[in-house]
BAFITI-708389 format. One record per residue: residue number from 1; residue in one letter; x, y, z of N, C-alpha, C in turn. Coordinates in nm, 2 decimals, decimal comma, padded with zeros to 4 digits. Example, Ala and Ser with C-alpha at 12.3 -4.5 7.8 and 13.67 -1.06 7.14 Angstrom:
// residues 2
+-----+-----+--------+--------+--------+--------+--------+--------+--------+--------+--------+
:   n : res :     nu :     nv :     nw :    cau :    cav :    caw :     cu :     cv :     cw :
+-----+-----+--------+--------+--------+--------+--------+--------+--------+--------+--------+
:   1 :   A :  01,32 : -00,57 :  00,78 :  01,23 : -00,45 :  00,78 :  01,32 : -00,33 :  00,78 :
:   2 :   S :  01,28 : -00,22 :  00,71 :  01,37 : -00,11 :  00,71 :  01,29 :  00,00 :  00,79 :
+-----+-----+--------+--------+--------+--------+--------+--------+--------+--------+--------+
***
This chain:
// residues 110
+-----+-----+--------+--------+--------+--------+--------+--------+--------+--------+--------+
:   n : res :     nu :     nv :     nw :    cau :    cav :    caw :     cu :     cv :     cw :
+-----+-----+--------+--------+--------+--------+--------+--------+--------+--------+--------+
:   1 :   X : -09,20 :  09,38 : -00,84 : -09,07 :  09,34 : -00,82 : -09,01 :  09,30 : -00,96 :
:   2 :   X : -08,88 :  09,31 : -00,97 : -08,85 :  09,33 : -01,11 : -08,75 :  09,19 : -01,14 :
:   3 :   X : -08,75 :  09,13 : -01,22 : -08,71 :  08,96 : -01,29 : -08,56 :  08,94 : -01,20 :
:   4 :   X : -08,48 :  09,07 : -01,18 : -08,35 :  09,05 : -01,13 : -08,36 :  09,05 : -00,99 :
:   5 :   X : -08,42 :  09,06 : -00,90 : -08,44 :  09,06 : -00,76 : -08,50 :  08,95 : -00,69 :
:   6 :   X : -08,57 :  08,85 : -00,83 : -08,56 :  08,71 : -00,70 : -08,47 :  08,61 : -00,81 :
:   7 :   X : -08,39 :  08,64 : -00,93 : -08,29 :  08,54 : -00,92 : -08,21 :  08,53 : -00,81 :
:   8 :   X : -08,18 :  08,39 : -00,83 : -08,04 :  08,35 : -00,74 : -07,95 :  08,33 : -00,86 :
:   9 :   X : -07,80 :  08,38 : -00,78 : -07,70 :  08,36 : -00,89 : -07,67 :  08,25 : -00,91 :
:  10 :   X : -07,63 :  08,18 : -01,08 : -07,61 :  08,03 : -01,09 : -07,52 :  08,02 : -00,98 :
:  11 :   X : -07,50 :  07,92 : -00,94 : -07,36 :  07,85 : -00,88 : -07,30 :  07,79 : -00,95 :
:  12 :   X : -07,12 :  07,84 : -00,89 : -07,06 :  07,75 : -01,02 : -06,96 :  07,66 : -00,90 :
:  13 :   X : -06,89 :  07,58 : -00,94 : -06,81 :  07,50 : -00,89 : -06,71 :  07,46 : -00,94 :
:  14 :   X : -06,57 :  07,55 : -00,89 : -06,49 :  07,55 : -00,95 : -06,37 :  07,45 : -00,87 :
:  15 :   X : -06,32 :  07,34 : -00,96 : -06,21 :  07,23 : -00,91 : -06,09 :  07,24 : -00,99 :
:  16 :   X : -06,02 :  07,34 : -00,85 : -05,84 :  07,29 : -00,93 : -05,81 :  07,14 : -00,94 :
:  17 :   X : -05,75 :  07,16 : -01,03 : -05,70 :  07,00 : -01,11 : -05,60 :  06,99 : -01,03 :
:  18 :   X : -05,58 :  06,86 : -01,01 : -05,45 :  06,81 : -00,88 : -05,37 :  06,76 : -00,98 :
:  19 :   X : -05,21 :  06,80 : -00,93 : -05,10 :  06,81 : -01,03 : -05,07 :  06,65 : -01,04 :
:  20 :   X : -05,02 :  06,64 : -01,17 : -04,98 :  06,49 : -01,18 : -04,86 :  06,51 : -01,10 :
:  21 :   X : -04,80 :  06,33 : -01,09 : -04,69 :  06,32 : -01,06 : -04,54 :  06,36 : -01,11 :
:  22 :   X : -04,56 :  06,39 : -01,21 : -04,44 :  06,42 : -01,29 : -04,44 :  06,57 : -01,26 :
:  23 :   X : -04,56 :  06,63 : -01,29 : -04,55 :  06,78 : -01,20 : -04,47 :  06,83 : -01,09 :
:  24 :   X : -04,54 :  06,72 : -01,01 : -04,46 :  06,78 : -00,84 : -04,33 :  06,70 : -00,85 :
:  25 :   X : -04,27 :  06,61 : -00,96 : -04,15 :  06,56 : -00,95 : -04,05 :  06,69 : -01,01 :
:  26 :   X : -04,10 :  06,74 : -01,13 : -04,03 :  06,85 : -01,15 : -04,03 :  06,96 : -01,07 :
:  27 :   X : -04,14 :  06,99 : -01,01 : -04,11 :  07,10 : -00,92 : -04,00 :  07,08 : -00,80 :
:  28 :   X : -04,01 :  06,96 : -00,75 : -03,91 :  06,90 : -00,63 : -03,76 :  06,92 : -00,69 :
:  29 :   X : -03,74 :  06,89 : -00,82 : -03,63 :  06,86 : -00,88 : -03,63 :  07,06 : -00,91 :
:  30 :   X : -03,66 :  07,16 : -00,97 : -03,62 :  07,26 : -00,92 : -03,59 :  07,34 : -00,85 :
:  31 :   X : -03,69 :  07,29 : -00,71 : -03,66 :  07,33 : -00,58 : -03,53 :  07,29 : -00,47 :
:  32 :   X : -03,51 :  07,17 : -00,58 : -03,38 :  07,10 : -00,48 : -03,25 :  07,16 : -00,56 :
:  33 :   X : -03,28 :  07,21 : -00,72 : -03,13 :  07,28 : -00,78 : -03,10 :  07,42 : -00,71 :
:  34 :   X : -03,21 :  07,47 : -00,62 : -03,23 :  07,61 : -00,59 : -03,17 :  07,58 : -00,46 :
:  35 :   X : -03,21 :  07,44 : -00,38 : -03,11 :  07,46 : -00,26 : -03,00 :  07,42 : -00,20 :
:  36 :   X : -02,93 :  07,48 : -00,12 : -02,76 :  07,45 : -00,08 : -02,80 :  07,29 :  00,06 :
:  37 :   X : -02,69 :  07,22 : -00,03 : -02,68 :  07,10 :  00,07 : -02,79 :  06,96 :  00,05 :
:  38 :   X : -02,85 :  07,01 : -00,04 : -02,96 :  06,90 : -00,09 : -02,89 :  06,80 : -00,23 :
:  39 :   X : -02,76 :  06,82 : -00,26 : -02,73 :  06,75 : -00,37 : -02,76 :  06,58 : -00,39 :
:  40 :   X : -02,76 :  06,55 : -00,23 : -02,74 :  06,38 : -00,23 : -02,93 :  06,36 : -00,18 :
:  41 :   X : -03,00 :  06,45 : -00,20 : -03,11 :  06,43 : -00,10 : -03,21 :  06,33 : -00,26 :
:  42 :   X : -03,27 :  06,24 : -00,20 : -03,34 :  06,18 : -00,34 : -03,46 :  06,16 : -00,23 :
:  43 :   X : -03,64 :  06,19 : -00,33 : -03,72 :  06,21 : -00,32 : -03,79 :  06,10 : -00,37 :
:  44 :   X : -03,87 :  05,97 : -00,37 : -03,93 :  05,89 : -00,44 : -04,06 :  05,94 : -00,44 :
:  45 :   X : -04,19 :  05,95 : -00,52 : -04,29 :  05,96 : -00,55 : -04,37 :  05,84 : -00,59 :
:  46 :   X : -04,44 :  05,83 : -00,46 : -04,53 :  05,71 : -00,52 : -04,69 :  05,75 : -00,50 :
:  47 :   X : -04,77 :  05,68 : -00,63 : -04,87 :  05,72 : -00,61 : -04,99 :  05,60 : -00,59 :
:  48 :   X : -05,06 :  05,58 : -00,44 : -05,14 :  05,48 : -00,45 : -05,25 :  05,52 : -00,54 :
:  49 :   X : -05,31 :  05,45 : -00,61 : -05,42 :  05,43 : -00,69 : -05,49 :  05,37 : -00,67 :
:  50 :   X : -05,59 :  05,31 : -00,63 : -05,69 :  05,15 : -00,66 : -05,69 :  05,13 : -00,80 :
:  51 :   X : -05,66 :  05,20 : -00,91 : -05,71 :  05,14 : -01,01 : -05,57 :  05,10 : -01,07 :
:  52 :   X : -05,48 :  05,05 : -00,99 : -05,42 :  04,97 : -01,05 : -05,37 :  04,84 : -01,01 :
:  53 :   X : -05,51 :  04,84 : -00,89 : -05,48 :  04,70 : -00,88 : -05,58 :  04,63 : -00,97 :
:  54 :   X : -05,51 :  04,49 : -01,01 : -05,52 :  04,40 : -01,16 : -05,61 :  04,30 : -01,12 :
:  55 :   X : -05,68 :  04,31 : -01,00 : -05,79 :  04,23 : -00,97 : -05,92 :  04,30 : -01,00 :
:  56 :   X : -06,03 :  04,31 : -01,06 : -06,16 :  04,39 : -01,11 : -06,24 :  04,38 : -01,01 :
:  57 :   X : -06,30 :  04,28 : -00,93 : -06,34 :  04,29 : -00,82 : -06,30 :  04,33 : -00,72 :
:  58 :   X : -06,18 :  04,34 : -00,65 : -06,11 :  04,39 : -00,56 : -06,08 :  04,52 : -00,58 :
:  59 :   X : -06,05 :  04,59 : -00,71 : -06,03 :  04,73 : -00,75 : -06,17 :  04,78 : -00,69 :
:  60 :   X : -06,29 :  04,75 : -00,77 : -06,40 :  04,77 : -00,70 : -06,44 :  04,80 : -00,55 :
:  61 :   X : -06,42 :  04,71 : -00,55 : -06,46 :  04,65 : -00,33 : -06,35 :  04,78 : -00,30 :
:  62 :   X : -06,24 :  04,77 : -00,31 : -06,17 :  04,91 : -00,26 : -06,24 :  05,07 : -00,25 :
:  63 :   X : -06,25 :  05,07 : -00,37 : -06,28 :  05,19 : -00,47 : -06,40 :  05,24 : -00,37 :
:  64 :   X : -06,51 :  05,12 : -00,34 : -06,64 :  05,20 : -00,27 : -06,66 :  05,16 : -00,13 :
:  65 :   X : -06,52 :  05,15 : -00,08 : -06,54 :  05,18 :  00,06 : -06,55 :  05,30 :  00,10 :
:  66 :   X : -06,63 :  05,35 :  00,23 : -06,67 :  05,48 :  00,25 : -06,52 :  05,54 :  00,29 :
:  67 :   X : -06,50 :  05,72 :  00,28 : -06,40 :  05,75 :  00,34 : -06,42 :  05,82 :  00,49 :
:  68 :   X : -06,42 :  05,77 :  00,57 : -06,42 :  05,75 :  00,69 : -06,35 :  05,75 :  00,80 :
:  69 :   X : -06,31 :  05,78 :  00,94 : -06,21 :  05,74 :  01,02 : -06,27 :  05,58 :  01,08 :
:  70 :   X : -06,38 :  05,54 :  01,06 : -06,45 :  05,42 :  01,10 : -06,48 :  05,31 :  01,03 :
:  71 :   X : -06,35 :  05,20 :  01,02 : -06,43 :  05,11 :  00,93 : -06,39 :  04,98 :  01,01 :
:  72 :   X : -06,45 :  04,86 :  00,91 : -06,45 :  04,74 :  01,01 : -06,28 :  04,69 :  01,00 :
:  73 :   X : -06,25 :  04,62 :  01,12 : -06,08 :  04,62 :  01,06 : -06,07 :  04,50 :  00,97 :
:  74 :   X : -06,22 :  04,43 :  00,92 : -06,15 :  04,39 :  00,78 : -06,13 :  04,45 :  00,67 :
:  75 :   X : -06,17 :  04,53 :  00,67 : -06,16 :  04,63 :  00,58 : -06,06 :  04,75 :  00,59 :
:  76 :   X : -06,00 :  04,78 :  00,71 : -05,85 :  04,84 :  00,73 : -05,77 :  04,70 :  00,67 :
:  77 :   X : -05,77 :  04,59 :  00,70 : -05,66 :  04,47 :  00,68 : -05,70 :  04,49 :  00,53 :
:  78 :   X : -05,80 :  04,49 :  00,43 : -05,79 :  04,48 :  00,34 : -05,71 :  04,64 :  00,20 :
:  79 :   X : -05,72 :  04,72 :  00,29 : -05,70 :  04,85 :  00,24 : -05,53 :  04,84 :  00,24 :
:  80 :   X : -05,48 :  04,78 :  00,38 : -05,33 :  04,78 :  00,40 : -05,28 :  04,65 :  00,27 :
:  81 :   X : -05,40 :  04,54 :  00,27 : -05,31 :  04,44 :  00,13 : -05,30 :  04,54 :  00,02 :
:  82 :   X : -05,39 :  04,56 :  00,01 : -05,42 :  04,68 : -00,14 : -05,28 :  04,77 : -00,14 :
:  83 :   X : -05,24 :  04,85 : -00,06 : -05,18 :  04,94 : -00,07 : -05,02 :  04,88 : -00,05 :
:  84 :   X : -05,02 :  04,79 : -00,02 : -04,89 :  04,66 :  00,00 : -04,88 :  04,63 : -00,18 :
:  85 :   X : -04,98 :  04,54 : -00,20 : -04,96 :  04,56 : -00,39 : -04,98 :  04,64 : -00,43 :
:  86 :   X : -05,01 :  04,75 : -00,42 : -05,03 :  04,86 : -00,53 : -04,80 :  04,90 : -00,49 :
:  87 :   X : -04,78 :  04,94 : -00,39 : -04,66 :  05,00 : -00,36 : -04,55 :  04,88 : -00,44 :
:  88 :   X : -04,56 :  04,74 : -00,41 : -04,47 :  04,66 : -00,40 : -04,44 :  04,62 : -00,61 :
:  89 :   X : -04,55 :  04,70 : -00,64 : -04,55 :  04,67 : -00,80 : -04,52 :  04,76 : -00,84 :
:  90 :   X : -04,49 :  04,91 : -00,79 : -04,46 :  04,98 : -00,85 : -04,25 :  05,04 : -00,88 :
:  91 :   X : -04,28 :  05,09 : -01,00 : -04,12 :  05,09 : -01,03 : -04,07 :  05,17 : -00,92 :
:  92 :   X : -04,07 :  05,27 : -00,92 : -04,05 :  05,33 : -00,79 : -04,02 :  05,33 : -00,68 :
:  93 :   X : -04,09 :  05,23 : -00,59 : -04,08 :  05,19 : -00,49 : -03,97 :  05,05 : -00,53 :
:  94 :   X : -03,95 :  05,00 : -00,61 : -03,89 :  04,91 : -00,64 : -03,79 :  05,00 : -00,63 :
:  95 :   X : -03,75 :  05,09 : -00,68 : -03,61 :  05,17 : -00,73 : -03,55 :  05,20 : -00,59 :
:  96 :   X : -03,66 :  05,30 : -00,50 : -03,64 :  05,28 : -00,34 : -03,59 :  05,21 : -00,28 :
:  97 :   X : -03,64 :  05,09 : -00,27 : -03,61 :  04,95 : -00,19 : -03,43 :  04,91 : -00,24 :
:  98 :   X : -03,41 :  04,94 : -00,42 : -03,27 :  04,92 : -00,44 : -03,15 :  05,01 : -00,34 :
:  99 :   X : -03,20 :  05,09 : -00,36 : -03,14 :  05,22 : -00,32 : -03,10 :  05,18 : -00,17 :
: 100 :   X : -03,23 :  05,16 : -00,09 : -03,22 :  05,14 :  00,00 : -03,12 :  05,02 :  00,04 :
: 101 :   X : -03,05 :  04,95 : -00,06 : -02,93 :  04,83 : -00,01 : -02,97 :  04,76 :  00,11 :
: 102 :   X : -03,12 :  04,68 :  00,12 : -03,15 :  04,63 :  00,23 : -03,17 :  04,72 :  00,41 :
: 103 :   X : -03,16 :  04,82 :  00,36 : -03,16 :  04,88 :  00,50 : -03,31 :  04,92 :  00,55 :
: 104 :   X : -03,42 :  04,89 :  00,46 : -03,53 :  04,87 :  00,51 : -03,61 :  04,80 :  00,42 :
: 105 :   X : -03,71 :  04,72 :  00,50 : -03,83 :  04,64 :  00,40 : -03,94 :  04,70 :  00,47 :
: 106 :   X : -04,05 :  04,67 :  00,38 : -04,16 :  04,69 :  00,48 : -04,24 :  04,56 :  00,58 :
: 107 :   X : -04,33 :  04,64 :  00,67 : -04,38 :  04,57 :  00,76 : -04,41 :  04,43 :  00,70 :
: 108 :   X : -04,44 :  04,31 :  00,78 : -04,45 :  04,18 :  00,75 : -04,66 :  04,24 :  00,74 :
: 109 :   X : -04,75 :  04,16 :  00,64 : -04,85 :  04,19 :  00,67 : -04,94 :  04,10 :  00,73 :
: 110 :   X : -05,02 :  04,16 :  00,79 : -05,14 :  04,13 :  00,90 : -05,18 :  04,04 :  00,88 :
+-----+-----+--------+--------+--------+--------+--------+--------+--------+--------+--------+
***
């Protein structure tokens, strides 16, 4: 038997890069000059992260919760504070919420 007939082919593993935010902001923003009737339409982009929340332990404890449909609901209650500060700090959602002239806040939390 000859050297090429019991390799296996390396495997490779190939990972598209997920577009930043400013990516998909510009693309939104050329897709919206290309369409009729979208002039007043505004798009906010927000991006949860764990790593920006400014507690090091709690960025942690987030970070290695399993991804799962099953977790304890202290840990749903903890994921929704997380995602309550991560949104409520961000410029963004701040700019949102102006925009929004009081016509919505978010839920009171748990």
């Amino acid at each position: 038997m000859n050297q090429d007939q019991n390799t296996t082919p390396p495997q490779s593993k190939t990972e598209l890069p997920e577009p930043t935010i400013e990516e998909i902001e510009a693309e939104w923003a050329a897709t919206r000059e290309s369409a009729e009737g979208c002039d007043d339409l505004k798009i906010y982009f927000l991006e949860i992260d764990f790593d920006k929340l400014a507690d090091r332990k709690r960025r942690l404890a987030m970070k290695r919760l399993p991804t799962t449909f099953h977790l304890p609901v202290e840990d749903v209650d903890d994921l929704r504070t997380a995602a309550r500060e991560i949104m409520t700090s961000s410029r963004d959602f701040q700019e949102f919420m102006r925009d929004m002239e009081g016509r919505w806040s978010p839920p009171a939390s748990r």
